[in-house]
C-alpha positions in Angstrom: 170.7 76.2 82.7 172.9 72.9 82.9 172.2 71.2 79.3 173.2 67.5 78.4 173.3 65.6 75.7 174.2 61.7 74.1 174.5 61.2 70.5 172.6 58.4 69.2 175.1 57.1 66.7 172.8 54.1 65.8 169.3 56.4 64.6 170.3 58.3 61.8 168.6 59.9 59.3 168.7 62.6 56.4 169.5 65.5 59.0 172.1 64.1 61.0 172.0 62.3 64.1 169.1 62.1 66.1 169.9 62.1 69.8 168.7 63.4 73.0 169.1 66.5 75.2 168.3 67.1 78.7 168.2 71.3 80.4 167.8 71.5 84.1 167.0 74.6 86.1 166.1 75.5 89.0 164.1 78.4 90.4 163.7 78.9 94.0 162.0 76.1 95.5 161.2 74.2 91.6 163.3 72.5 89.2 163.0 73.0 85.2 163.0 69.9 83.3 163.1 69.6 79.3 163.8 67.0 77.2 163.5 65.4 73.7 164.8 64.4 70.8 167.5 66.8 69.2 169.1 66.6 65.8 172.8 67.2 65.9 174.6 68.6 62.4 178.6 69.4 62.7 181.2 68.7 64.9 182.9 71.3 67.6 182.5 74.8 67.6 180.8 74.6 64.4 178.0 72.0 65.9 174.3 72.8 65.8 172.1 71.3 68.0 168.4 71.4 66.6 165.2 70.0 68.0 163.5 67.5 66.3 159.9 68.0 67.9 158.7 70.0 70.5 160.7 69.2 73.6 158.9 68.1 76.9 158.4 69.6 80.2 157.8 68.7 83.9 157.7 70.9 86.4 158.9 69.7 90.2 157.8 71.7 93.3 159.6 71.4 96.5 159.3 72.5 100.1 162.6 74.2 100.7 165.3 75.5 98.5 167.9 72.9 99.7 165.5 70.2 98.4 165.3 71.7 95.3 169.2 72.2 95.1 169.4 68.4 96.1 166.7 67.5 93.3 168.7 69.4 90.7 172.3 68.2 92.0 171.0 64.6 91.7 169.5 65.1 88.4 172.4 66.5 87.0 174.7 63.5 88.6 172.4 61.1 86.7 172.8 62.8 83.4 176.5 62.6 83.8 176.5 59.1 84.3 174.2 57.5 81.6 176.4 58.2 78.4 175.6 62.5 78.5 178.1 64.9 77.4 178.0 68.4 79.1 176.3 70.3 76.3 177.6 74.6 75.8 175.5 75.8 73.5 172.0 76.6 73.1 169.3 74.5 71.8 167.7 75.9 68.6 164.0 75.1 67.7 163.6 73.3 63.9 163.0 76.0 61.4 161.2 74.3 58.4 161.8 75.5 54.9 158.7 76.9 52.9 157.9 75.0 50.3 159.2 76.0 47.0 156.9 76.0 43.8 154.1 74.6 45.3 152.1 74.5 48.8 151.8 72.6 51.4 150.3 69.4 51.1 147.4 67.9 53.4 147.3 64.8 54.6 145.3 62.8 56.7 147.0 59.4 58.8 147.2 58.0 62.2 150.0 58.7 64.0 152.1 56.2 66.6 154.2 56.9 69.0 156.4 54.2 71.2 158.1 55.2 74.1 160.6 52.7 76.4 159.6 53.3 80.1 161.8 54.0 82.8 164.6 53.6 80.2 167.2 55.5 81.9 167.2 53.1 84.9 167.7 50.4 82.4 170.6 52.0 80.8 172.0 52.8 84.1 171.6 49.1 85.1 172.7 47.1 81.9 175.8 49.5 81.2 176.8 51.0 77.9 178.2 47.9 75.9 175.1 45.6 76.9 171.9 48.2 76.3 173.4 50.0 72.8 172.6 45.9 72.1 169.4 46.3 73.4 169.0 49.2 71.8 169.9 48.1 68.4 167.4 44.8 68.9 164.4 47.1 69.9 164.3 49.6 67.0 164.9 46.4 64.5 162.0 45.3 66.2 159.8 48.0 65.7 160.9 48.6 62.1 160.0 44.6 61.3 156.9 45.5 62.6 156.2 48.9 60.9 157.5 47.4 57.6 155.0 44.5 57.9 151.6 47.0 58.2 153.1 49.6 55.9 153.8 52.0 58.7 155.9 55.5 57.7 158.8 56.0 60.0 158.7 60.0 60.8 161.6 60.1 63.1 163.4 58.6 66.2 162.8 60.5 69.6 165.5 59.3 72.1 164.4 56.2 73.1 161.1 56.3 71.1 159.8 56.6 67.5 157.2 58.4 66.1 155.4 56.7 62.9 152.2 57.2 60.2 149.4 54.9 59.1 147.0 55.6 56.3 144.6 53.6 58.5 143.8 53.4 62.2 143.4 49.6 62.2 146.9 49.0 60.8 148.2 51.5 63.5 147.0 49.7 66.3 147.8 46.2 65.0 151.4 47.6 64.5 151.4 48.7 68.2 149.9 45.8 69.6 152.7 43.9 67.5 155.4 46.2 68.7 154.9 45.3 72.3 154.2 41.5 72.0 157.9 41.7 69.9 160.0 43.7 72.5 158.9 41.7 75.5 161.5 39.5 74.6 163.8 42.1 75.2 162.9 43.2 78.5 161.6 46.6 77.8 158.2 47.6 79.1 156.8 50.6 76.5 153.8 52.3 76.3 152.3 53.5 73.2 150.0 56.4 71.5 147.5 56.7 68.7 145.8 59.5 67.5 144.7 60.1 64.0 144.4 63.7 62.6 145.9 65.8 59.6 149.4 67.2 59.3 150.7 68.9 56.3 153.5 68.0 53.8 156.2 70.2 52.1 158.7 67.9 50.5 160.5 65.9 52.8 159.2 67.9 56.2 156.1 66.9 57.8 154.0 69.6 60.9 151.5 69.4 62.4 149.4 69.2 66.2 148.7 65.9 64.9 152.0 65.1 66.2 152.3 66.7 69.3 148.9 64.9 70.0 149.9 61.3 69.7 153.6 62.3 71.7 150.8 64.0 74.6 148.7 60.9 74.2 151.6 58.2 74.6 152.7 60.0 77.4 149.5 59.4 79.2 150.0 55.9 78.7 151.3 53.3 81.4 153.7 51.0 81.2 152.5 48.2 78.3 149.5 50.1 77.8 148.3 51.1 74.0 146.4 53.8 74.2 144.2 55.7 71.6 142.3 59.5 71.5 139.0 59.4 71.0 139.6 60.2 67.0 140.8 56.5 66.3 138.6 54.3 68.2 135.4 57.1 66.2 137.1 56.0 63.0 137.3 52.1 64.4 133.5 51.6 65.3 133.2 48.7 63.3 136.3 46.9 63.9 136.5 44.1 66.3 139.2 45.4 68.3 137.7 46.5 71.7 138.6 49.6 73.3 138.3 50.3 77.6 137.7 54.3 78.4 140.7 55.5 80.3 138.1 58.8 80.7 138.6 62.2 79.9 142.4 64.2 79.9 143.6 67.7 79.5 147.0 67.4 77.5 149.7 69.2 77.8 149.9 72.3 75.3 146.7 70.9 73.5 142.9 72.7 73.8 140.2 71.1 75.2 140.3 67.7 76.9 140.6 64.8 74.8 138.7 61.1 75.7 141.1 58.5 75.8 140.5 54.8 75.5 143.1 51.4 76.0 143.3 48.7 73.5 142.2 45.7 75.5 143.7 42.9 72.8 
C-alpha cells in the first residue's frame, strides 16, 4: 500500500508535529483510500508515525481493472505533487496511557470540528510559498475565534481542527464566527457540532464523541454548519434556528443520527 505523508511544521503541539498521511490501495476493480491526521515523533529510521484520531475511509468502485489502476496511478501522482513525501513505514494507531493514580475523568462538552473543502486543489493551485500563508492566516483565525467563546483546542487534523465547548450555544457561535472570518481568505469550510461525553486522563482526551462530530462535519457542504440532533435538543430555547438536513447513517457510528443546518 503506497503511503504519503507532509509534515505540518506550522501545527504543533505537545506530541510532535501534527501532519497528514494519505495510504492508497487497490484491489481488483476498487481503490483503498485512508487518510487523517498523524502525529510524527523522531527523525529517520528512528521516526514514528502515530495517528492522531481515527483515520478516514472511502471506498471507489470501478468498472474494469485498468480504471482502477488509472484511479490509483493518478491518486498517487497527486500526492507526490502537493508537498507529500513517500512514506516506508507503517502507520501505528495512538496507544493512550492508563491513567495513573486515579481514573478516568467524565466530561460532558460540545465538540467542533472545521474542515477546509476541496483543499488540496487549493494547495495545488496557490503553490507552496503562497498557501503555507494561507494556511498560517486561517488557523490564526480560528484560534481568535475559539479564544473569544472559550473554546478548547483538542488537536489539528490536517487541514482541520477539532475543538470543545462547555456549552452548545458558544459552539455554534464560534462556528458561525469561524466561517464569516476565513471568507476573507478564500477558503470555503464546512463545519460539525455534536455534543456528548468523552472521558479525561491527564492530558489525553477519548471518546465516540469525537468521532461523531469528525462523521458529522463530514456530512456537511461546503459553508454549511451543521449540528446532530444532541445540540439543537440541548438549544430548544435559543434563538438560533436550525433547518432539518433529515436523517443519516454515519460512518462507524450505530443508529442513524438527525442532523440539522444552522440557518444564521
Amino acid at each position: 500500500m503506497p503511503k504519503f505523508l507532509r509534515v505540518g511544521v506550522h501545527q504543533s503541539n505537545v506530541s510532535g508535529y501534527t501532519s497528514k498521511a494519505w495510504c492508497i490501495r487497490r484491489v481488483g476493480t476498487t481503490v483503498l483510500l485512508k487518510w487523517g491526521a498523524v502525529e510524527v515523533q523522531g527523525a529517520g529510521d528512528k521516526r514514528k508515525v502515530t495517528w492522531a484520531l481515527p483515520p478516514r475511509e472511502k471506498t471507489i468502485r470501478c468498472r474494469t481493472v485498468e480504471r482502477a489502476q488509472d484511479y490509483a496511478k493518478a491518486a498517487i501522482t497527486r500526492r507526490r505533487g502537493h508537498r507529500y513525501e513517500p512514506l516506508a513505514g507503517a502507520i501505528a494507531n495512538r496507544r493512550r496511557k492508563a491513567a495513573q493514580g486515579a481514573e478516568l475523568k467524565q466530561a460532558l462538552a460540545t465538540i467542533l470540528v472545521v474542515d477546509i473543502v476541496r483543499s488540496t486543489e487549493k494547495a495545488a493551485r496557490l503553490g507552496d510559498a503562497r498557501w503555507t500563508q494561507v494556511m498560517n492566516h486561517y488557523y490564526a483565525c480560528v484560534r481568535k475565534e475559539l479564544r473569544a467563546l472559550r473554546g478548547k483546542e483538542v488537536v489539528t487534523t490536517g487541514d482541520g481542527l477539532l475543538a470543545t465547548f462547555r456549552t452548545p450555544e458558544a459552539g455554534v457561535n464560534c462556528a458561525t464566527a469561524i466561517r464569516a472570518a476565513v471568507r476573507t481568505l478564500g477558503l470555503e469550510i464546512r463545519i460539525g457540532l455534536h455534543a456528548g461525553e468523552y472521558k479525561v486522563s491527564g492530558p489525553d482526551v477519548v471518546g465516540i464523541a469525537f468521532h461523531i462530530g469528525t462523521r458529522v462535519c463530514a456530512k456537511a457542504g461546503a459553508g454549511e454548519v451543521l449540528v446532530s440532533h444532541a445540540v439543537k435538543d440541548l438549544m430548544a430555547q435559543s434563538e438560533i434556528r436550525f433547518k432539518a438536513r433529515g436523517s443519516h447513517q454515519l460512518k462507524g457510528v450505530p443508529q442513524r443520527w438527525r442532523l440539522y443546518r444552522v440557518e444564521h
